[in-house]
C-alpha positions, 0 to 999 in steps of 0.5 A: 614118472616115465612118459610112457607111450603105447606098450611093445606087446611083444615077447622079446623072450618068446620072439628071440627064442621061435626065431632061432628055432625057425631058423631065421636068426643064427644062433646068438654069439656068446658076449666074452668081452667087455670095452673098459674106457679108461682115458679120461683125464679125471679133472673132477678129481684134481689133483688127486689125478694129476698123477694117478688115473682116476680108475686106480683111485681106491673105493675102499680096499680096491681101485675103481677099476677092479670092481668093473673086472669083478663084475665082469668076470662074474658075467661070463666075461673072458677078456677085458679090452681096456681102452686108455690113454697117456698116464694109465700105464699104472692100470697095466701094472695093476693086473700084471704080475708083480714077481717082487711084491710077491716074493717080499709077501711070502718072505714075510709069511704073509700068504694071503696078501701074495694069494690076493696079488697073484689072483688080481693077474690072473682074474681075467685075459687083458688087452689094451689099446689106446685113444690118443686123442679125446675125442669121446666116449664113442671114440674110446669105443671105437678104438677097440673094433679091431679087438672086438671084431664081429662079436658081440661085446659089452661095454662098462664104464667104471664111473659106475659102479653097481652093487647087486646080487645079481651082477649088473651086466649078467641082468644085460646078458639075460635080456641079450640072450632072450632077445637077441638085440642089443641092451644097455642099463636104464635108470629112473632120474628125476626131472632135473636131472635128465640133461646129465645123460642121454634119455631113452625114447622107449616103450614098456615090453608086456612081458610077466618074465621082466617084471615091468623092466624091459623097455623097447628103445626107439631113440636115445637123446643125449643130455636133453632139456627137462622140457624137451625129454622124451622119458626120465629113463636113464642110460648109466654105464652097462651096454651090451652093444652089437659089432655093427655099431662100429660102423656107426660110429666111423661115419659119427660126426663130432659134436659141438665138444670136438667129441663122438657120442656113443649114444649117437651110435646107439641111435643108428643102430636102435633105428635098424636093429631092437634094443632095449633099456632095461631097469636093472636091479641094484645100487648105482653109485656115480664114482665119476663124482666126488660125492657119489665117489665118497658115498661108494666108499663109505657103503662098500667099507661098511659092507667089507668083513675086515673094515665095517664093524670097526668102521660102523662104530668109528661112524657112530662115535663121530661128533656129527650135529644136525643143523638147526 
């Protein structure tokens, strides 16, 4: 279970919204972008990465990639800032447009693959900028302030993909426009698996609207021991983070990996400005890992209308022997 200390007992919804009523907060900036990070080197994977980015690796019938656009664009995002690096010119070409593919698909009659091309260049607006040197998540972050500005902004790791009915990210936006602080996704992790990401220090919100979700983030501790943990609640990859963590970032010293965290940054910024961790409702598969990377594959295969029924059965047919 979480170690949880005293419950916030305030209303973020009720708090945020009084507020701007009383004309002691401005109105809230829609969030409209979203910061892809897309300039790892992908080593889990090699070699499979030795040429392609680990982004464009196909989950199914789509590159890891696109499922963040989707989800993305299904949030109410209208520009993408994807930050790569040396290698990722594939990624632009995936949602550019391909005049020459297009054109061989409607030579052949083939309608339907020319219609699914053309909407990938079209799904969303695309920017990119690049991180030339490896320097960390918060780097990557950084590198796209200038395109950011003063806004809001979400960010979305790739890594993660999420399956829900509610998209991930607009859950984020919910909290964000009912309180007005910055939101970031949470998940429960058991206790031996807490030093693989940065845990929140937080307070449960007593608020019926979230249904025990919510939590007021105090701290963020990256990669602590068990013992040393201040919670089992999670951050996985879906932020929705306000512009003056730029500032935090810049004054970021790097690591002992040569690395700026973000969750650094989000720690300057929880100590001045509220942000929550919410459990957000879904599916989290980590993409980033080869087994994660094949359990999406098979489970988003299965739910595809072309491939699962005949991928179920092949499934079924397949001579697995449990050990004894």
């Amino acid at each position: 279970m979480l170690k949880r200390s005293r419950p916030y007992s305030g209303s973020p919804a009720r708090a945020g919204m009084n507020a701007i009523l009383e004309g002691t907060m401005p109105t809230l900036k829609p969030v409209k972008k979203a910061v892809l990070p897309a300039a790892g080197l992908g080593t889990r994977f090699l070699p499979a990465t030795k040429a392609i980015p680990k982004e464009m690796l196909p989950v199914a019938d789509k590159p890891l990639i696109q499922y963040a656009a989707e989800e993305a664009v299904a949030s109410g995002i209208d520009t993408l800032v994807i930050v790569t690096g040396r290698g990722k010119a594939v990624i632009e070409d995936h949602f550019d447009f391909n005049p020459e593919l297009e054109g061989a698909l409607a030579g052949k009659g083939k309608k339907d693959l020319e219609k699914m091309v053309r909407e990938i260049a079209n799904m969303v607006r695309v920017c990119y900028t690049r991180q030339k040197q490896p320097l960390g998540l918060g780097h990557a972050v950084l590198m796209a302030r200038e395109m950011i500005g003063e806004e809001p902004f979400a960010v979305m790791l790739p890594d993660d993909m999420i399956r829900s009915e509610v998209p991930c990210l607009e859950q984020l936006l919910r909290v964000y426009r009912a309180t007005g602080g910055a939101v970031v996704a949470a998940k429960e992790v058991p206790p031996a698996m807490v030093s693989a990401y940065g845990i929140f220090a937080a307070e449960p919100v007593k608020d019926r609207q979230w249904k025990g979700r919510l939590f007021r983030v105090r701290d963020v501790v990256e990669k602590p021991k068990p013992a040393q943990a201040p919670s089992r609640l999670a951050v996985i990859g879906r932020y929705v983070l306000l512009p003056e963590i730029f500032d935090f970032l810049e004054k970021t010293r790097t690591g002992a990996a040569g690395e700026i965290q973000l969750t650094d940054g989000m720690r300057e910024l929880a100590h001045r400005r509220p942000m929550y961790a919410y459990l957000f409702e879904g599916t989290r598969y980590d993409a980033g890992d080869k087994l994660g990377f094949l359990q999406a594959t098979v489970e988003m295969a299965l739910k595809n209308p072309q491939l699962g029924p005949s991928f179920r059965e092949y499934l079924r047919a397949l001579p697995i022997r449990r050990k004894r």
